[in-house]
One Martini backbone bead per residue (centre of mass of N, CA, C, O) as a GRO file, in nm:
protein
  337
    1UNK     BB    1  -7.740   3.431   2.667
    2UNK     BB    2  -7.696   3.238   2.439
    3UNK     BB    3  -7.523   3.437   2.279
    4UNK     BB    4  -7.283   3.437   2.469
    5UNK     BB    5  -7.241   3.111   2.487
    6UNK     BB    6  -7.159   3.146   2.166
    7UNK     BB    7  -6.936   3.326   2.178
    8UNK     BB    8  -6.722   3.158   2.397
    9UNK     BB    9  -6.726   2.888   2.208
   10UNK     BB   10  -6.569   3.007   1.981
   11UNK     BB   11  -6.350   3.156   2.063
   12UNK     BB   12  -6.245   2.860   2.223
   13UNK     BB   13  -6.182   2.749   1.934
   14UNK     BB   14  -5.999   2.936   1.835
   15UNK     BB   15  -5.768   2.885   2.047
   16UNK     BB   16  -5.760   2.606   2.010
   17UNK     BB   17  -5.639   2.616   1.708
   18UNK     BB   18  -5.406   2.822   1.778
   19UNK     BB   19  -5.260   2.613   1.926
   20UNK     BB   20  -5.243   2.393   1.732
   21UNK     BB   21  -5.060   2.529   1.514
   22UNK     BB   22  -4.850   2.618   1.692
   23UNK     BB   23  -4.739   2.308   1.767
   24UNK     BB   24  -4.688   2.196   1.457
   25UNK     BB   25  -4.468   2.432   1.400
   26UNK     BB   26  -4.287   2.339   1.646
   27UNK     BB   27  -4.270   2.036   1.547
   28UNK     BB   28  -4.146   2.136   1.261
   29UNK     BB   29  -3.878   2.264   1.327
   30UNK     BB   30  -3.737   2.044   1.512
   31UNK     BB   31  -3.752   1.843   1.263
   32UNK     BB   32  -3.526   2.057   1.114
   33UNK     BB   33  -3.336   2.082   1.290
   34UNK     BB   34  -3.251   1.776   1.320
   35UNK     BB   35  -3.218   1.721   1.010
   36UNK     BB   36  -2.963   1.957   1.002
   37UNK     BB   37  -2.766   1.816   1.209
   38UNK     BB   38  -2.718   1.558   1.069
   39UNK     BB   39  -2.677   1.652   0.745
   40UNK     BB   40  -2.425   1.779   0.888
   41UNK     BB   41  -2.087   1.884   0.752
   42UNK     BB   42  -1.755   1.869   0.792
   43UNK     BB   43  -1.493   2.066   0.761
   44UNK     BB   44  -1.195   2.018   0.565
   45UNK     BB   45  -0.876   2.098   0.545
   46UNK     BB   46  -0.703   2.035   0.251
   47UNK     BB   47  -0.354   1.913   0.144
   48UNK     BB   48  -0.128   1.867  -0.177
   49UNK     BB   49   0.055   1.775  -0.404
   50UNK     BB   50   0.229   1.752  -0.682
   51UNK     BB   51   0.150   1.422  -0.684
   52UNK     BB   52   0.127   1.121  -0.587
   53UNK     BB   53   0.000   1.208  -0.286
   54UNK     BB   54  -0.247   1.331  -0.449
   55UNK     BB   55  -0.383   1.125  -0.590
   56UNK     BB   56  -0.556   0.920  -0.378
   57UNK     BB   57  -0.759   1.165  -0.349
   58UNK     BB   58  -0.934   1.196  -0.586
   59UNK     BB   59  -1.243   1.082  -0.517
   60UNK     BB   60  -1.299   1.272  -0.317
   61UNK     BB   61  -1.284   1.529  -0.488
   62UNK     BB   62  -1.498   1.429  -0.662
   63UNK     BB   63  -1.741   1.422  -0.423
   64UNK     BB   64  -1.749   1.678  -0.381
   65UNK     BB   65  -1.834   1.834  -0.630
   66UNK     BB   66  -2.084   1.646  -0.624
   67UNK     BB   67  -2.193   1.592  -0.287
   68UNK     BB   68  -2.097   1.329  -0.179
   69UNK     BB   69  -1.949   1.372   0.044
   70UNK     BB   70  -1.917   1.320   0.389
   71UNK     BB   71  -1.786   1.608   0.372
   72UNK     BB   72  -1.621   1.950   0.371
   73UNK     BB   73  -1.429   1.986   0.131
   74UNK     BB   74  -1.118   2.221   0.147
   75UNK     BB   75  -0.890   2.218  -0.129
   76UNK     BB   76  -0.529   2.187  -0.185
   77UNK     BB   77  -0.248   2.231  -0.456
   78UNK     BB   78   0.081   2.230  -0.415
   79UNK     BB   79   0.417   2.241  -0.487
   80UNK     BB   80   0.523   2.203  -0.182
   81UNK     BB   81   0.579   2.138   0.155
   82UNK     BB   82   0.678   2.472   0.234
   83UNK     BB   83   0.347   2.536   0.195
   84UNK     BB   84   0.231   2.355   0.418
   85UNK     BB   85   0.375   2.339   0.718
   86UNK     BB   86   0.267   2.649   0.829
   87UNK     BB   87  -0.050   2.573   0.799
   88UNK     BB   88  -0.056   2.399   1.010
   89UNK     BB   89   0.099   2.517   1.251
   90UNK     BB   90  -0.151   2.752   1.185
   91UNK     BB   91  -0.439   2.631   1.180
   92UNK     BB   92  -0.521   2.606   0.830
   93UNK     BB   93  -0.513   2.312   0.845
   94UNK     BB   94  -0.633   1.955   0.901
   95UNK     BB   95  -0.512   1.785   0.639
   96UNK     BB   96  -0.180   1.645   0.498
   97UNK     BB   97  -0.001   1.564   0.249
   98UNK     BB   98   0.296   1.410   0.287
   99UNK     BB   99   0.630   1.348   0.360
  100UNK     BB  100   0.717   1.115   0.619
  101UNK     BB  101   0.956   1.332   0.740
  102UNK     BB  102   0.767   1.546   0.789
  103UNK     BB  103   0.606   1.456   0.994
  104UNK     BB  104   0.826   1.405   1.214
  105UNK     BB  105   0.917   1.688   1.245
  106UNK     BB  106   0.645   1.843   1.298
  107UNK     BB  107   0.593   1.634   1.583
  108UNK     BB  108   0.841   1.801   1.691
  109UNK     BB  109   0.782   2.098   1.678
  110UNK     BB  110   0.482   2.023   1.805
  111UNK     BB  111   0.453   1.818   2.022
  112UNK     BB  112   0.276   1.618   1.896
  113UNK     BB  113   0.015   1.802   1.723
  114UNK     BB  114   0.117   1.614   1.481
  115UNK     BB  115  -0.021   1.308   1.328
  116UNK     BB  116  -0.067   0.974   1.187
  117UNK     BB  117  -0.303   0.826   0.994
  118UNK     BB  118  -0.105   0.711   0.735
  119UNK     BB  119  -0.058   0.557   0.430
  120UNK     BB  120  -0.005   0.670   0.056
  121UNK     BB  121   0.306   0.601  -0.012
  122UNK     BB  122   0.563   0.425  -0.173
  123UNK     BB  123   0.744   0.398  -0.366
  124UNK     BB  124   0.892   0.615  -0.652
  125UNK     BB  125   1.171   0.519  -0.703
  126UNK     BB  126   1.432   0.532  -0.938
  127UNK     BB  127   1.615   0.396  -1.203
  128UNK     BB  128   1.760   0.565  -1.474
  129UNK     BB  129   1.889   0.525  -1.829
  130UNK     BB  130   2.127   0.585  -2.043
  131UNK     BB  131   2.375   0.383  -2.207
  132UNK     BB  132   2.354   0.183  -1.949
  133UNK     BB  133   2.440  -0.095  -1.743
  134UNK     BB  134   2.191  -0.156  -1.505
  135UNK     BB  135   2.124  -0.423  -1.242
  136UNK     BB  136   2.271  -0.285  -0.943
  137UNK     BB  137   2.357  -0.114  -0.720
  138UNK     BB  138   2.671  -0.222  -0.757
  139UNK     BB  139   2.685  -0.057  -1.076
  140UNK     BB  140   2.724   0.259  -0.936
  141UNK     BB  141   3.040   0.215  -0.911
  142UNK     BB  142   3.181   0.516  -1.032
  143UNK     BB  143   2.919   0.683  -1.088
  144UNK     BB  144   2.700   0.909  -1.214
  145UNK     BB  145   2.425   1.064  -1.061
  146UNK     BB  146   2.163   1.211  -1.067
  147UNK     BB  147   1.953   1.465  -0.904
  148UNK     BB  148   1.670   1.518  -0.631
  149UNK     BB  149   1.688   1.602  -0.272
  150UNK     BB  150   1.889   1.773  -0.141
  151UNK     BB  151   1.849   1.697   0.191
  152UNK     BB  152   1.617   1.478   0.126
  153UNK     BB  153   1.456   1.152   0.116
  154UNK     BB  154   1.622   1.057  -0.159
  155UNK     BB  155   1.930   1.086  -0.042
  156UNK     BB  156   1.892   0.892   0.193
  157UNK     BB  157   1.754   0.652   0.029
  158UNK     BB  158   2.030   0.613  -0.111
  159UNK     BB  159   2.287   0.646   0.069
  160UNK     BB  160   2.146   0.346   0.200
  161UNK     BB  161   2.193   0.163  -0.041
  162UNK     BB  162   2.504   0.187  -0.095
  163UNK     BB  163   2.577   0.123   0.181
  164UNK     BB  164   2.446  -0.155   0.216
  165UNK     BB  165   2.623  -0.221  -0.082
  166UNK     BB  166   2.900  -0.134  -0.052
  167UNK     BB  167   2.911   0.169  -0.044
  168UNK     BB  168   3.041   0.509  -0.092
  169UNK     BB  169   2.875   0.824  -0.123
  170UNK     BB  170   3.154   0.996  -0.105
  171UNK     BB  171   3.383   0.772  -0.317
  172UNK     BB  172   3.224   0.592  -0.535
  173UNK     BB  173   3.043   0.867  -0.591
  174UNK     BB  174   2.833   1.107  -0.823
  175UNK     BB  175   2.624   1.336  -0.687
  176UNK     BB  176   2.424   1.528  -0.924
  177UNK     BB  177   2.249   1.799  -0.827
  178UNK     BB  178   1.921   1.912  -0.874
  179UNK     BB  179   1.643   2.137  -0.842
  180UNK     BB  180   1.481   1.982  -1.055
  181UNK     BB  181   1.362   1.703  -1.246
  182UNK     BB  182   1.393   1.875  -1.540
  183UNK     BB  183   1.691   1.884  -1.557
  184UNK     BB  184   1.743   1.555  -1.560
  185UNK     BB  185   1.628   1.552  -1.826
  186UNK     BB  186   1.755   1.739  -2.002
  187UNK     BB  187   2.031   1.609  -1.967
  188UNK     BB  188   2.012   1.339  -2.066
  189UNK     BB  189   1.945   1.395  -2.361
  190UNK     BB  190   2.218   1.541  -2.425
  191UNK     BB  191   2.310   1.280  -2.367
  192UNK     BB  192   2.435   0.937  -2.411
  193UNK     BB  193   2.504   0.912  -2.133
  194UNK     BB  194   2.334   0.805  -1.834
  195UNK     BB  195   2.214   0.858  -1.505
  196UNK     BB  196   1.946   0.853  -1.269
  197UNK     BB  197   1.706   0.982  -1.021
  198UNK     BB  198   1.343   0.935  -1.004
  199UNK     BB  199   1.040   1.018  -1.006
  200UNK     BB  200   0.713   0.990  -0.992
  201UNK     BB  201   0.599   1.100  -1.306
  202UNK     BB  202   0.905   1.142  -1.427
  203UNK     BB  203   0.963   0.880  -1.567
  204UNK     BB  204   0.756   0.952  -1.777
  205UNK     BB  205   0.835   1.203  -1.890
  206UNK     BB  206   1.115   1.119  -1.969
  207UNK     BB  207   1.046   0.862  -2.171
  208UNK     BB  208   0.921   1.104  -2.367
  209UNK     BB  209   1.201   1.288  -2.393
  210UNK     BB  210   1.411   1.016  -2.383
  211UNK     BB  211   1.590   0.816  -2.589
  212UNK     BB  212   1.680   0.525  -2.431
  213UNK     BB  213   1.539   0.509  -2.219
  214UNK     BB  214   1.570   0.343  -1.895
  215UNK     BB  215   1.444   0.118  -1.650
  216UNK     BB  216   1.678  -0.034  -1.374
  217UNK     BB  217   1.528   0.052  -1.127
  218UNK     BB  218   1.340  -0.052  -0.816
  219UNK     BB  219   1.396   0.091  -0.498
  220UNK     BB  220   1.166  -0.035  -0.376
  221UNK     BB  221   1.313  -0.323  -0.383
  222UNK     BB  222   1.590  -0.279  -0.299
  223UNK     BB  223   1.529  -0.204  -0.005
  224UNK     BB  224   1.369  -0.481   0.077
  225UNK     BB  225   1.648  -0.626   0.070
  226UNK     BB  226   1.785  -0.425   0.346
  227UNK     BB  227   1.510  -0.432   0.545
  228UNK     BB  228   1.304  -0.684   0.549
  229UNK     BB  229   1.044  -0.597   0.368
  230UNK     BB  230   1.056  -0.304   0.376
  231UNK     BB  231   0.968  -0.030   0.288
  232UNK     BB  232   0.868   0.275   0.125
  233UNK     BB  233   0.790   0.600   0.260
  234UNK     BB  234   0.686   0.855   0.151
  235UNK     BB  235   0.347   0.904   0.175
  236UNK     BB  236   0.134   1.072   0.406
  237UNK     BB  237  -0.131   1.131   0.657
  238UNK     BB  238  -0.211   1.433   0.832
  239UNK     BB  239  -0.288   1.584   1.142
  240UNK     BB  240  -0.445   1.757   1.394
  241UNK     BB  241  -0.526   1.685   1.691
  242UNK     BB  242  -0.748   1.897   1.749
  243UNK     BB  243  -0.921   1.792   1.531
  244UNK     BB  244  -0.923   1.489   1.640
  245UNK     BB  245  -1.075   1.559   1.909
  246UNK     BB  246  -1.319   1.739   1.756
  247UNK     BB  247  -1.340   1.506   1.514
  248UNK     BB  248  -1.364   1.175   1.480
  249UNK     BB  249  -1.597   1.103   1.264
  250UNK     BB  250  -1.487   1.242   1.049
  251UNK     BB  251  -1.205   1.123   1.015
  252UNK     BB  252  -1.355   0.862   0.981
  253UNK     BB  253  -1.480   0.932   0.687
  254UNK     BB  254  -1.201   1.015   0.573
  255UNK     BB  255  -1.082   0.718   0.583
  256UNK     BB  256  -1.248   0.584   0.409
  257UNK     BB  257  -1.266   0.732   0.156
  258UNK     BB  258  -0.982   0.724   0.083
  259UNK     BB  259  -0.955   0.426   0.033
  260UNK     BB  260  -1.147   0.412  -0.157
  261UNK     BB  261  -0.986   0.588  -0.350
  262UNK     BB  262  -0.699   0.401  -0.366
  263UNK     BB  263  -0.879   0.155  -0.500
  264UNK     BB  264  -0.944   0.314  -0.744
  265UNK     BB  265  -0.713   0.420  -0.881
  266UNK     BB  266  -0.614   0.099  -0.927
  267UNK     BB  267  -0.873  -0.008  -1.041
  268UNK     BB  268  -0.906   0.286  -1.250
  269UNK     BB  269  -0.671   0.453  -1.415
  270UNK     BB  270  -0.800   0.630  -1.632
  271UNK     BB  271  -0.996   0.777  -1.485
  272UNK     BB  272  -0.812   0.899  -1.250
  273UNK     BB  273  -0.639   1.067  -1.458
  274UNK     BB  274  -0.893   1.276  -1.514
  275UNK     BB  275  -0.872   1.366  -1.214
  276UNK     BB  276  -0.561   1.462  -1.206
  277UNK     BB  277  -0.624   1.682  -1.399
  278UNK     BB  278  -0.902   1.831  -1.310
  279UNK     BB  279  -0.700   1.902  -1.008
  280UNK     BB  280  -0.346   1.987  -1.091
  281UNK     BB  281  -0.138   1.755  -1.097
  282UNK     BB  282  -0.186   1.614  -1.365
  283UNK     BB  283  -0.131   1.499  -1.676
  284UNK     BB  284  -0.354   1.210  -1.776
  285UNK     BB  285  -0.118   1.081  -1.944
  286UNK     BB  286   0.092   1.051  -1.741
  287UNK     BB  287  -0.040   0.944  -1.558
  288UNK     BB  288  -0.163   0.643  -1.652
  289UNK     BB  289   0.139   0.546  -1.691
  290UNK     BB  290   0.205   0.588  -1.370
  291UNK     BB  291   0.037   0.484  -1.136
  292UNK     BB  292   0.125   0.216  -1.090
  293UNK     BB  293   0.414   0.323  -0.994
  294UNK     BB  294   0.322   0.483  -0.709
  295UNK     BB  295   0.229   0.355  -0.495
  296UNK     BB  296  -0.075   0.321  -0.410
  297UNK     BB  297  -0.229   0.358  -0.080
  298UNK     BB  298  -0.368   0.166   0.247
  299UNK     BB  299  -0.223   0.241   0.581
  300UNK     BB  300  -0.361   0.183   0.879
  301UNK     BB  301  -0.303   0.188   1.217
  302UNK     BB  302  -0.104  -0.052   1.298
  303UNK     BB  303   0.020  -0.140   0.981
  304UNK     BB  304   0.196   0.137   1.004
  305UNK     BB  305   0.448   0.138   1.209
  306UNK     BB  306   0.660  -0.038   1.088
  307UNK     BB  307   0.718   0.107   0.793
  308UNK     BB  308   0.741   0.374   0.971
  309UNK     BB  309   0.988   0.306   1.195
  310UNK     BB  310   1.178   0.208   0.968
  311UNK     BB  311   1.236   0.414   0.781
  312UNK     BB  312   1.277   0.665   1.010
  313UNK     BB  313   1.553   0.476   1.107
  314UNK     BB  314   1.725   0.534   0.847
  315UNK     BB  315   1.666   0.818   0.872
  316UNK     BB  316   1.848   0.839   1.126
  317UNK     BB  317   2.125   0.744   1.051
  318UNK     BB  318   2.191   0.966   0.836
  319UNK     BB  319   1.975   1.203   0.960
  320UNK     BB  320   1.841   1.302   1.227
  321UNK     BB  321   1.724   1.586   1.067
  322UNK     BB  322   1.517   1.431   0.888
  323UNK     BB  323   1.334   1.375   1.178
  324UNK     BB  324   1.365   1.599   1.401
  325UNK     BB  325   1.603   1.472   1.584
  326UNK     BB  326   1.367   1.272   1.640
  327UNK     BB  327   1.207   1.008   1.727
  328UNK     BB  328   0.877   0.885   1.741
  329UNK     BB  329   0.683   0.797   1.921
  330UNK     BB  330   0.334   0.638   1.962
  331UNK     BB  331   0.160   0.911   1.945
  332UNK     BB  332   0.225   0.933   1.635
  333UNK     BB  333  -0.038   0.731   1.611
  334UNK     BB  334  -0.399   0.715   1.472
  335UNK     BB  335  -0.598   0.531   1.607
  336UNK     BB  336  -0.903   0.418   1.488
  337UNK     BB  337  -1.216   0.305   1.659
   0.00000   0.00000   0.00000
């Protein structure tokens, strides 16, 4: 009898073992479970031009590749804009640095559907010249102006300053665009006097490569001169709507970010030049004498609406079509809470 009741008292601690050891395994399991959902990053498709638009996310991208990053980060860098767009609007992609112009566009063609988060570039349009001696806008009156992006904000925000200027940009001058900003520069070189619009950082590569070019205009701040002190809107970021519905935890993580990497572009310009090269924007020569003059910026929230309605109104007077035929409502800015 004795050993009956010491075999059951065994058998007994036996399966209380192995219940604690279950119990353990289980509370073990939810905590890496747990600490798994909590570590998980929210993965983010996102694309920027070769240019300045793509300068300022340059510490983002340095963040990922090295895993510090906030997000997952899966970027891309297009040669045009037109390779952005279609990607947008069939949700392969969910946020991208694009020009002003375009953000208003895709948000008329998707009814709304495409936000705007940010502001990230500023003017970056020059007057460059070789052998011509300009100081204002009003000296551009009866001159060839070389030129690329007809039909583009470029183009608009030339015949602005013109008109403003009381010049008749169908009268007074003649704008003779290009196809690439390299043939503005080809053509410069050859010439003896030369006029041109270019923007950042090509005004750096004409720099080196034309011989008496000189920067005589910053459009950027003639602009300021008839606009009320409003700048050029270059560059914005935008993402969709649905991706910002459906995480906006990333999103504000990724608007910090953000910031955080176009404070380091401007106060750190050397280093950032080499991170310009090595994600294939630009070659870190040229950006490095670049960056000051792209205005690279972070302007987001309530802040960006004024110089982005300003900007967006005067393109709106010179070509409907150039903002998507509608001025964009309220909703099209994205308050970050």
């Amino acid at each position: 009898m004795k050993k009956i009741i010491s075999l059951l008292l065994v058998s007994l601690m036996l399966l209380l073992a192995f219940a604690g050891c279950a119990d353990d395994q289980g509370t073990n399991t939810s905590d890496v479970s747990n600490t798994s959902s909590v570590d998980e990053k929210t993965k983010i498709r996102i694309a920027g031009m070769k240019g300045p638009t793509s300068i300022g996310l340059v510490g983002i991208m340095e963040n990922d590749s090295n895993g510090t990053a906030k997000n997952d980060y899966e970027f891309a860098i297009k040669g045009a804009a037109d390779e952005i767009s279609p990607l947008l609007i069939k949700g392969e992609l969910d946020i991208a640095a694009v020009p002003a112009n375009l953000a208003s566009v895709l948000y008329n063609r998707t009814h709304g559907k495409i936000k705007l988060l940010a502001v990230n570039n500023l003017g970056v349009l020059y007057i460059v010249t070789k052998g011509e001696e300009i100081t204002s806008i009003a000296d551009l009156k009866g001159k060839t102006i070389l030129s690329t992006g007809k039909g583009t904000t470029p183009e608009y925000t030339l015949r602005s300053l013109l008109s403003k200027n009381g010049i008749d940009p169908d009268n007074d001058v003649t704008i003779e665009f290009k196809t690439e900003a390299t043939e503005v520069v080809a053509q410069m070189a050859k010439s003896e006097t030369a006029i041109a619009m270019l923007p950042q950082p090509y005004v750096t590569v004409a720099s080196g490569k034309v011989q008496g070019l000189k920067v005589s205009l910053d459009l950027n701040e003639e602009w300021k001169k008839v606009n009320n002190g409003s700048s050029i809107v270059t560059g914005v970021i935008v993402a969709r709507d649905e991706f910002i519905k459906n995480n906006p935890e990333a999103v504000k993580k990724f608007l910090e970010e953000f910031k955080a990497s176009a404070e380091k572009v401007n106060s750190d310009v050397k280093a950032s030049a080499q991170l310009v090269e090595k994600f294939g924007i630009f070659a870190a020569e040229v950006a490095e004498k670049a960056i000051p003059q792209c205005n690279i910026t972070y302007i987001a929230g309530e802040d960006m609406k004024t110089p982005v309605n300003t900007y967006l109104g005067v393109l709106y007077e010179q070509n409907p079509q150039s903002v998507g035929g509608n001025l964009p409502k309220d909703d099209f800015f994205y308050i970050a809470e």
